[in-house]
C-alpha positions in Angstrom: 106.1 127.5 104.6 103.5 125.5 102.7 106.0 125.2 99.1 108.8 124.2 102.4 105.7 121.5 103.0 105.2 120.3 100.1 108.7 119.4 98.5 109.2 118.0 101.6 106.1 115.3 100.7 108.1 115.0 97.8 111.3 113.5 100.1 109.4 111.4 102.0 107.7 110.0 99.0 111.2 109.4 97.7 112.6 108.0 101.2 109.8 105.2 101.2 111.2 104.0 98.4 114.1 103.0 100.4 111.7 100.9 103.2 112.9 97.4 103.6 116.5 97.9 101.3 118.4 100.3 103.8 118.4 98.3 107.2 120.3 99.3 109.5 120.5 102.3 108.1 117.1 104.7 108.1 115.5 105.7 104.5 115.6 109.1 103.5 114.9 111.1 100.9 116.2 114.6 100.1 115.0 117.3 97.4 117.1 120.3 96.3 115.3 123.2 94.5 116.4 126.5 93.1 114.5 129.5 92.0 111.7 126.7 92.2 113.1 124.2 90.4 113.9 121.0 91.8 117.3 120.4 90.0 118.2 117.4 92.3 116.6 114.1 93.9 118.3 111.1 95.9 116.6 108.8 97.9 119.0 106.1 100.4 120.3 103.2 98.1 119.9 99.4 98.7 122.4 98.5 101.5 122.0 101.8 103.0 124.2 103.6 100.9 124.7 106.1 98.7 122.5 108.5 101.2 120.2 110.5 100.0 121.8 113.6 100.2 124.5 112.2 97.6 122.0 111.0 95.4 120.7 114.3 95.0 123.7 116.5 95.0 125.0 114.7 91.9 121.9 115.1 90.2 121.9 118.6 90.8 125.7 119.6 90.1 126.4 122.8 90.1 122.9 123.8 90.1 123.1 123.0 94.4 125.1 126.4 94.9 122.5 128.8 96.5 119.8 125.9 96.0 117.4 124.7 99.3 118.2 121.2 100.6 114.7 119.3 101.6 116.0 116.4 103.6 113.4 113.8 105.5 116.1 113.3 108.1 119.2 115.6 109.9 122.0 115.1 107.4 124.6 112.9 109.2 127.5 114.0 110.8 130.5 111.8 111.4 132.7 109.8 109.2 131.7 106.1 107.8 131.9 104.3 105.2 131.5 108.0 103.5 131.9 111.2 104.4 129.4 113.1 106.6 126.5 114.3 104.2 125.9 117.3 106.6 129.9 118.1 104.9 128.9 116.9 101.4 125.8 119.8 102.0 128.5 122.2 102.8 130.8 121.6 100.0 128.0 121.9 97.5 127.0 125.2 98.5 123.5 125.4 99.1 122.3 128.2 101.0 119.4 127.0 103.0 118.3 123.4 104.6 115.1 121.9 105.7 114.6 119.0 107.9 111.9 117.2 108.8 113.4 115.6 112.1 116.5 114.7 114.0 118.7 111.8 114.4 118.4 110.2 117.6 121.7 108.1 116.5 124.5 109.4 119.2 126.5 109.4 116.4 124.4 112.4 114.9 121.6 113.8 117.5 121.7 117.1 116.4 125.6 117.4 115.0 124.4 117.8 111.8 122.1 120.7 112.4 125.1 122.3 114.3 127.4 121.6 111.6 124.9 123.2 108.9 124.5 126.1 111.2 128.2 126.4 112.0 129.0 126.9 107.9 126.2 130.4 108.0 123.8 127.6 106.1 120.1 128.9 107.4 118.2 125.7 108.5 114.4 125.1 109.5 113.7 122.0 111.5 110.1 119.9 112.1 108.6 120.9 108.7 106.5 117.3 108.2 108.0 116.0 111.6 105.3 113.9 112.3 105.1 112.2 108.7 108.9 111.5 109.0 109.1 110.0 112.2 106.0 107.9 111.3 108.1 106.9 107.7 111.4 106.1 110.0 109.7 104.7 113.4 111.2 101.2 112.7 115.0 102.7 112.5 114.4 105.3 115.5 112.5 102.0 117.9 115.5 100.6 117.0 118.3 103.6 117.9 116.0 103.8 121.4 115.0 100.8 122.4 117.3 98.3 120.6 114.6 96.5 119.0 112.4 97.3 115.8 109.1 98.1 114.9 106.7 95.3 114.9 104.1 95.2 112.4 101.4 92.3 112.9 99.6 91.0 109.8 96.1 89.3 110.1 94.0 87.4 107.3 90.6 86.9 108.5 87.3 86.4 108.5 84.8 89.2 109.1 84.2 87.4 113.0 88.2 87.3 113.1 89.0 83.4 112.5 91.9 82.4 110.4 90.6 78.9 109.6 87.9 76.2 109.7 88.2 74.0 113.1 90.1 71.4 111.4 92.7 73.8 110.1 91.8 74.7 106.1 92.9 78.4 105.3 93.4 78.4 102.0 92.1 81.0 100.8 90.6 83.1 103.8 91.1 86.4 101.2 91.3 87.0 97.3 94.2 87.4 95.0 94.2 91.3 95.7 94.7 90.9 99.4 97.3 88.3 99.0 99.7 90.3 96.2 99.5 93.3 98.8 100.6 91.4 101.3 103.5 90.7 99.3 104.2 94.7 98.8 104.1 94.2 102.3 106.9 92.0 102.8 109.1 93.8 100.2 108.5 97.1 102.2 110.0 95.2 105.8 113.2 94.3 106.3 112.3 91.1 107.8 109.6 88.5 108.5 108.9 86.8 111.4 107.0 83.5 112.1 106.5 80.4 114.6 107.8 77.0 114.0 104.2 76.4 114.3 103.0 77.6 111.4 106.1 76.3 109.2 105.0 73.1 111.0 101.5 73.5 109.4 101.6 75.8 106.6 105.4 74.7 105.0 105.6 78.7 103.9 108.2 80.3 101.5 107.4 83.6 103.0 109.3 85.1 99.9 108.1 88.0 97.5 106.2 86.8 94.5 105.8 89.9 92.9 107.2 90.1 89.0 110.3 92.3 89.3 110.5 92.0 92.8 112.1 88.7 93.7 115.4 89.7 94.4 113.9 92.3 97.2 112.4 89.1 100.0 113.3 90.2 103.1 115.1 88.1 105.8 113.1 85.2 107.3 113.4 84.7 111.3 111.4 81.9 113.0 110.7 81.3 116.7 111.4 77.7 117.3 112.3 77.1 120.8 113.7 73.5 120.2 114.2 73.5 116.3 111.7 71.6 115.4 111.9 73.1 111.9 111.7 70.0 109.2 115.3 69.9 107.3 113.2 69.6 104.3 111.0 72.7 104.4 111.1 75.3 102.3 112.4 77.7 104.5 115.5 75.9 104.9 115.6 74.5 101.4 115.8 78.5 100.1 117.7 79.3 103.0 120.9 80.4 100.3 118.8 82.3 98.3 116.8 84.6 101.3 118.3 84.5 104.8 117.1 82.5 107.0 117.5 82.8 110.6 115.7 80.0 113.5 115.7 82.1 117.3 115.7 79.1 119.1 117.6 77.8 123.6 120.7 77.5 123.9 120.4 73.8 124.2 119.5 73.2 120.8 122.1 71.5 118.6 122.3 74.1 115.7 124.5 72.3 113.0 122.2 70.6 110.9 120.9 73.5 109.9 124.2 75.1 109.7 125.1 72.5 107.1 122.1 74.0 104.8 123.0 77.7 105.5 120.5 78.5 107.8 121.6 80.8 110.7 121.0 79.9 113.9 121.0 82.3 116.6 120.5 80.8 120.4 118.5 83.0 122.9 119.4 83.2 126.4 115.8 84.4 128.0 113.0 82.2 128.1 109.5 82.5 128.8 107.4 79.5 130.3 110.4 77.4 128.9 110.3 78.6 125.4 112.6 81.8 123.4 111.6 84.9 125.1 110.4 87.4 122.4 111.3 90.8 124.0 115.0 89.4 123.9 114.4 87.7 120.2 113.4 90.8 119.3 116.5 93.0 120.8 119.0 90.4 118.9 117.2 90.9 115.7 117.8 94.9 116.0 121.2 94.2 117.2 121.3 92.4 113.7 120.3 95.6 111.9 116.8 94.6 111.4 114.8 97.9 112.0 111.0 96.3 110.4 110.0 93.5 111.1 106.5 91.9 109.6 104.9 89.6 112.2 103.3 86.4 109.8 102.2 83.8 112.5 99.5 81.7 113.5 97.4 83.0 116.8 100.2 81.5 119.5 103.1 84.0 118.6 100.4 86.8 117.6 98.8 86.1 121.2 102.3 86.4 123.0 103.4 89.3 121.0 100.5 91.2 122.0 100.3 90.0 125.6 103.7 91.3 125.6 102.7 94.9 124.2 105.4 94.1 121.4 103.0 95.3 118.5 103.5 98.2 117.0 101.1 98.2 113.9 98.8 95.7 112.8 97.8 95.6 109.1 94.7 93.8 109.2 93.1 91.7 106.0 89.3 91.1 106.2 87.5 88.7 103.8 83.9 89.4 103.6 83.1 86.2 105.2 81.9 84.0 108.4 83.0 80.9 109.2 81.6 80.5 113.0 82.7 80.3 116.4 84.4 76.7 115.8 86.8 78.0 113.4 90.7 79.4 114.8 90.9 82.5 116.0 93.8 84.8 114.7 94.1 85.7 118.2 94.0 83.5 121.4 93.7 84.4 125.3 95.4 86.8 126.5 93.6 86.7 130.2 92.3 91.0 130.8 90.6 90.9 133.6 89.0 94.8 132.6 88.2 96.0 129.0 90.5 99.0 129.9 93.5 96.8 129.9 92.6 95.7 126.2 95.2 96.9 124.0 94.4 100.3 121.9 95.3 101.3 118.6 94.2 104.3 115.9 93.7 103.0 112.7 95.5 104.6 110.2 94.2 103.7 106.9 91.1 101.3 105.1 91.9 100.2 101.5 89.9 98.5 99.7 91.2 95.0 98.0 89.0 93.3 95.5 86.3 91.9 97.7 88.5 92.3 100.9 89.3 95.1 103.3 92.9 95.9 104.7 92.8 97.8 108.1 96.1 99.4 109.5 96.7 100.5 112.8 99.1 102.1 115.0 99.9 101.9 119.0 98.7 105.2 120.8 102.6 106.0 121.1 106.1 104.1 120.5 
C-alpha cells in the first residue's frame, strides 16, 4: 500500500504538469512499474491529448505486459478523438491498475473501472483520492456544476489595501511575488478581470516568464457595456492570446470583432450589469475548467458575495499604507460574523520579502 502511494505522488506530480494546457479535458498523469521499475511515464499533452495513459504505454513497450498501471484518474472509456485508454490498458497487458479517483464525466463514471475489471485486470481505487481530486477540482466543478474552479488572487498590504487613496499600486509586492504570480497564470486556463481595472490599470495579463510565452492563458473581462478602450492592450494582443469581453446583450459587439476579440453576450444580469454565476457557466461551457480571478475590489467583492470563490491565493507585502488606501475587498453587507465566508489555508510560501497565502473553500 505505501510503494501503491508513492508512485502514485509520482502521477500526480506528472499530471500537474498538464494544469492550464489540457482544458477541457482533465490533467492526468499515469506511472507503469514492473518488478519495481518504473518503465513507463505519460502525463496529458497540451490540447488535451495524447492522454496520459498513451504517453506512458509507449514509453514502456513491451515492458507494460504484467506491469502495474498508476493512473491519477479512471482511464476513459468511450471512443473520441482516440480510442478509450481503459482499451489501450487492455491491449498492453498489464496486470494490475491503480486509481486515484473516478470520472464523474457520464461519458466515463465508473465504465472504465468496469471495463478494467471485465478484462480479469485487478484494480484498487482511492489510493491518493484526496490529492487527485484536489489536482483535478477545476475539471470535476466543471463536469458537476458547469462552471469552473475560481481562484481569487490578492496583492496587498499587510492591513489588506491594494493602493494609496488616489489609486498608485505599483509595486504593492517585490519581483518574487510578481514572477509567481505569473507561474500562476500559466498553471490556469484562463484569467478573469473587470473592465474596471483595464479601465485603470491597461493590463496585458500575459505570461512573462522566459520560455513560457507561448503558454498565456485565455483573457475574459466583465464589461457590462464594453467599455473596453479599442486601443488597449488587451484588444491590441487579442490575435496573439484569446481574448474574450462577457458583456448584455445590447452591446454592439463588432468593433471588437474587427480586432479579433470575442465577444460573448450574457443574458442574466445583476443590478443591470453581466451576472457572474451565468458568466461563469458560459465560460465552462467554453471548456474553461480554471479560471484565475485578477480584479480590482468591485468584481472580487461580487464574486465573493456570490460564494463563487473557490481558492484565494493571497500575496502580502510587508507593508501599511492606512485606512485611506483601497481595500482589495469592498462591502459585502454580513449582518453576523458567522455569515463571513470560511476558508482553510492550504499553504504559506515565502517570496522575497513577501508572503503568498493559499486557501481553499470548506467544500466544492
Amino acid at each position: 500500500m505505501q510503494d501503491d502511494l508513492w508512485h502514485m505522488r509520482t502521477a500526480l506530480g506528472l499530471a500537474r504538469r498538464g494544469l492550464g494546457r489540457v482544458a477541457p479535458n482533465p490533467a492526468v498523469g499515469c506511472v507503469i512499474v514492473k518488478e519495481g521499475r518504473v518503465v513507463g511515464r505519460g502525463w496529458t499533452q497540451p490540447g488535451g491529448r495524447p492522454h496520459a495513459e498513451t504517453e506512458a504505454l509507449a514509453q514502456a513497450g513491451d515492458a507494460a505486459k504484467g506491469a502495474t498501471a498508476y493512473v491519477s484518474l479512471e482511464p476513459c472509456a468511450h471512443h473520441g478523438e482516440t480510442p478509450p485508454c481503459a482499451e489501450a490498458l487492455i491491449n498492453a497487458g498489464i496486470s494490475r491498475c491503480v486509481v486515484a479517483t473516478r470520472d464523474p464525466d457520464p461519458r466515463v463514471s465508473g465504465a472504465g473501472i468496469a471495463m478494467l475489471k471485465g478484462a480479469g485486470i485487478e484494480v484498487h481505487e482511492d489510493i491518493g483520492q484526496a490529492e487527485a481530486e484536489a489536482l483535478n477540482a477545476g475539471f470535476l466543478m466543471r463536469i458537476r456544476s458547469g462552471r469552473p474552479i475560481v481562484t481569487l488572487k490578492l496583492a496587498t498590504t499587510l492591513d489588506g489595501k491594494i493602493a494609496t487613496a488616489n489609486g498608485h499600486s505599483q509595486w504593492i509586492t517585490g519581483p518574487d511575488a510578481r514572477r509567481y504570480g505569473h507561474l500562476l497564470r500559466v498553471q490556469h486556463d484562463a484569467i478573469l478581470t473587470g473592465v474596471g481595472t483595464v479601465l485603470a490599470d491597461d493590463p496585458m495579463l500575459d505570461c512573462r516568464i522566459a520560455g513560457l510565452e507561448h503558454a498565456s492563458p485565455s483573457r475574459f473581462v466583465v464589461d457590462s457595456s464594453l467599455r473596453t478602450p479599442l486601443a488597449s492592450q488587451l484588444v491590441e494582443t487579442s490575435n496573439a492570446v484569446s481574448t474574450t469581453l462577457l458583456t448584455l446583450a445590447s452591446s454592439d459587439p463588432s468593433p471588437f470583432e474587427a480586432k479579433g476579440v470575442t465577444v460573448l453576450h450574457i443574458n442574466d444580469t445583476e443590478d443591470g450589469r453581466v451576472g457572474l454565476p451565468a458568466a461563469l457557466e458560459m465560460m465552462g461551457g467554453q471548456g474553461v475548467t480554471r479560471v484565475l480571478a485578477e480584479c480590482g475590489a468591485e468584481l472580487a467583492t461580487s464574486l465573493l458575495r456570490l460564494d463563487l470563490v473557490d481558492r484565494i491565493a493571497w500575496f502580502r507585502a510587508p507593508s501599511v499604507i492606512g485606512g485611506d488606501g483601497l481595500a482589495a475587498v469592498a462591502t459585502l453587507g454580513l449582518a453576523e460574523a458567522t455569515q463571513a465566508r470560511r476558508f482553510v489555508r492550504q499553504e504559506q510560501v515565502s517570496l522575497g520579502e513577501d508572503v503568498l497565502e493559499t486557501y481553499s473553500r470548506t467544500a466544492y
